[in-house]
N, C-alpha and C positions, 0 to 999 in steps of 0.2 A: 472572582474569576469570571462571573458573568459580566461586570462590567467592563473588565477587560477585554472580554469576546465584543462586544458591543463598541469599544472604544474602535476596535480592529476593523468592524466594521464600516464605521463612519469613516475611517483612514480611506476605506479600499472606493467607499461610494465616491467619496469627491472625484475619484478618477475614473471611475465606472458605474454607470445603473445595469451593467449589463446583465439577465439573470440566467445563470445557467439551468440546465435539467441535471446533466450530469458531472459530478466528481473525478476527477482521474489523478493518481498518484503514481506518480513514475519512479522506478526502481532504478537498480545499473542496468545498461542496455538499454534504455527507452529513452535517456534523459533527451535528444531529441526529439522525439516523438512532434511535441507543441510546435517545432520550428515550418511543420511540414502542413498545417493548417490553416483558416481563412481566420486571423488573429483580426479581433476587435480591440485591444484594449489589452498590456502587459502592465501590471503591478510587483514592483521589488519589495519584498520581503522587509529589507531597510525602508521602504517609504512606508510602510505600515508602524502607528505608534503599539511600543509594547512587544512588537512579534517578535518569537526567536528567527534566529539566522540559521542554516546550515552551516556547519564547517567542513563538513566531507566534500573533498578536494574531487571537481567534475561535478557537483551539483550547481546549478547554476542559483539556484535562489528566488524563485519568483511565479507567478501565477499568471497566466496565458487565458485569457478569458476570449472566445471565437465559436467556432463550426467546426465540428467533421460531417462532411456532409451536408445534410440540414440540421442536426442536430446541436443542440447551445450547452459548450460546455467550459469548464474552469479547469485549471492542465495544473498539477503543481510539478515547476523543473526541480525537482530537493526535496528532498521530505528532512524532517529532523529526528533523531535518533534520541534516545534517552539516554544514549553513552553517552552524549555528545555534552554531559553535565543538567542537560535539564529537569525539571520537576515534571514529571509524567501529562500534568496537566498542562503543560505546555507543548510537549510532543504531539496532543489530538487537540490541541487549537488549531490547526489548520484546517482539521475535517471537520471541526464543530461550526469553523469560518466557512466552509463552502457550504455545510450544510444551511445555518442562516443566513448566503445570499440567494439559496434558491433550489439548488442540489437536491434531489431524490432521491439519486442513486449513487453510488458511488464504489468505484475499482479501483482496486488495490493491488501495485502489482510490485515484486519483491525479484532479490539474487537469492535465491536459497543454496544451503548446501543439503547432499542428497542423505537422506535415512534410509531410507526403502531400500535393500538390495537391488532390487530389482530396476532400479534407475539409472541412468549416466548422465555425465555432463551435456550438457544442450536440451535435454527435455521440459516440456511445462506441465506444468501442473495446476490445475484448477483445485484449490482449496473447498474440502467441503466440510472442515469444520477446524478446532485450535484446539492447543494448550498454550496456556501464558503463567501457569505455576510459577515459573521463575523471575515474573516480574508483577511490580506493583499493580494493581487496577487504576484505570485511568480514572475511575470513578471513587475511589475513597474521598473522604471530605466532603466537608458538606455539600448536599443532593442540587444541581443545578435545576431546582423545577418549571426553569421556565424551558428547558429541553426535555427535559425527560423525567420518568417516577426515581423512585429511590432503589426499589427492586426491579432491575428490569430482566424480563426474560432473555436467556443468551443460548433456550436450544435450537433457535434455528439463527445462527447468524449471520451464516451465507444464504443469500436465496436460492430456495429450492430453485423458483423461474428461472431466476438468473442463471444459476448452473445452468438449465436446459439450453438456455440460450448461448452460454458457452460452447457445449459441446456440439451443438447445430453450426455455431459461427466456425469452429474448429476443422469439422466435418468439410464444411465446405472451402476452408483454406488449406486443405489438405495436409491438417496437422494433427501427428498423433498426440492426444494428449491424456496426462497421466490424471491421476484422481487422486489425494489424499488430504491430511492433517501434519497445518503447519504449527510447530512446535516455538514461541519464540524465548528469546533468552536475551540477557542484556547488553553482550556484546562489553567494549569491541575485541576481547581478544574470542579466538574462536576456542567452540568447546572442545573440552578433552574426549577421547575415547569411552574413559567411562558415563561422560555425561550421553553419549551419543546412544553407548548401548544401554543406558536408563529412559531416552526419549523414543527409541524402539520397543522396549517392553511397556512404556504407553502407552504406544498404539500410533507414535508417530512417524511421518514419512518423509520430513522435510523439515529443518532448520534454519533460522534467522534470527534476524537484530530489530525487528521490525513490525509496523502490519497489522499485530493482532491485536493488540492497545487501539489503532486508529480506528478495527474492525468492530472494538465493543465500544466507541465513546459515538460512530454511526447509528451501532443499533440503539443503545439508549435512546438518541436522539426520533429514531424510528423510520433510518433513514433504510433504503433496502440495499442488499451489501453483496459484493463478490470478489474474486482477486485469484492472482494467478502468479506462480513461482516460476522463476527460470533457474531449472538446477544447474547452477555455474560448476557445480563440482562434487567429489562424493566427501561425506563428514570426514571427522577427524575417526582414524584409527581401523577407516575402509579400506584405504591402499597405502600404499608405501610413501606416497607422495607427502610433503611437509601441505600446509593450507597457506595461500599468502594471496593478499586481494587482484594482485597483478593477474593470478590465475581466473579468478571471480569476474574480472573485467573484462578478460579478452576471449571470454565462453559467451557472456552478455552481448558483448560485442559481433560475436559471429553468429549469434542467433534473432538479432535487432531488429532484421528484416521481415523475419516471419511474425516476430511479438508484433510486430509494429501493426502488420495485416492483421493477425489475430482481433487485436485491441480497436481498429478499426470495424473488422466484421461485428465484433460485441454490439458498440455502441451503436452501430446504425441498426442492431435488431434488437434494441433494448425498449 
């Protein structure tokens, strides 16, 4: 696997030395985001030897390497999913790929659906910790030690700072934003009711397919970590409503504006 991360590399250098600071993984509702930046250098996902592809329909596929701001970062338009048939260790190749071309920091940002009572559709929420019980660790098999130990620490996995920094960037976009723990699961079909009201008696507030896999193969790596949900909708068995992604997309979609600004404010005060 390492030479495979290594092979991916050399793909992306021939087309770029460019190094970033920061990682950014865009969810639904962002998949724009990269087009609106000072782009040095776009690498497809197909030109890279080895890389998985996205297949979820709207992800564009490829890595946006530029500026917000002054700031030098790496934009992935598509993230890949583990439903999507892949080996887990292939779903945080991407982050393990931004991480060694330079990345320090890296945001993570998702559609969740909501747990929290207390949520509706269109809110965000700044992650301040996970469960991934229901899915493999990105880290089984053999220990990659030229990134990281074999045991690595996972109780702080979002950064303290970095939250801070959230909630000050938020503050001043004049966005309310939620607090909680995102629960992921494997997707793609969404979960039942009774899994929902099992991920509420664990303590969680938010539901996905995503994120939390790319959040522990970062920190391994020692990378420092944050990310933020946009509740598209409330879980299965909340309201009366069936769940179908059309709904998931066009919540993302009306609330694109403000992620967009959010994600902006982040980064230029990271």
């Amino acid at each position: 696997m390492y030479q495979k991360l290594m092979t991916c590399v050399s793909s992306v250098r021939e087309k770029t030395d460019f190094k970033p600071e920061i990682g950014l993984i865009l969810g639904s509702g962002l998949g724009d985001y990269a087009d609106g930046i000072q782009t040095e250098a776009v690498v497809e996902y197909s030109e890279i030897e080895g890389f998985p592809i996205s297949t979820v329909k709207g992800h564009k596929g490829r890595f946006v390497f530029g500026y917000v701001e002054h700031v030098p970062v790496v934009i992935m338009q598509g993230r890949v999913h583990y439903y999507e048939g892949y080996a887990m260790s292939d779903v945080v190749l991407p982050t393990r790929l931004m991480g060694v071309l330079g990345a320090k920091k890296i945001i993570l940002t998702n559609a969740a659906g909501g747990v929290n009572e207390t949520y509706s559709s269109g809110d965000f929420m700044m992650i301040t910790d996970h469960i991934t019980t229901a899915v493999p660790s990105p880290l089984i098999g053999p220990n990659l030690d030229e990134l990281g130990e074999r045991f690595p620490d996972m109780s702080e996995v979002y950064s303290k700072r970095l939250q801070e920094v959230i909630r000050k960037s938020a503050k001043k976009c004049g966005i309310v934003l939620k607090e909680g723990v995102y629960v992921q699961f494997t997707g793609p079909n969404y979960e039942t009711p009774a899994e929902i009201r099992m991920c509420r008696a664990w303590g969680g507030d938010a539901v996905g397919m995503s994120t939390a896999c790319e959040a522990m193969a970062a920190r391994h790596m020692g990378l420092e970590v944050c990310g933020i949900s946009c509740i598209t909708n409330l879980a299965a068995g909340m309201s009366q409503k069936q769940l179908n992604h059309k709904e998931v997309q066009e919540t993302a979609d009306r609330v694109s504006e403000e992620f967009k600004k959010l994600v902006t404010e982040m980064i230029i005060n990271m």
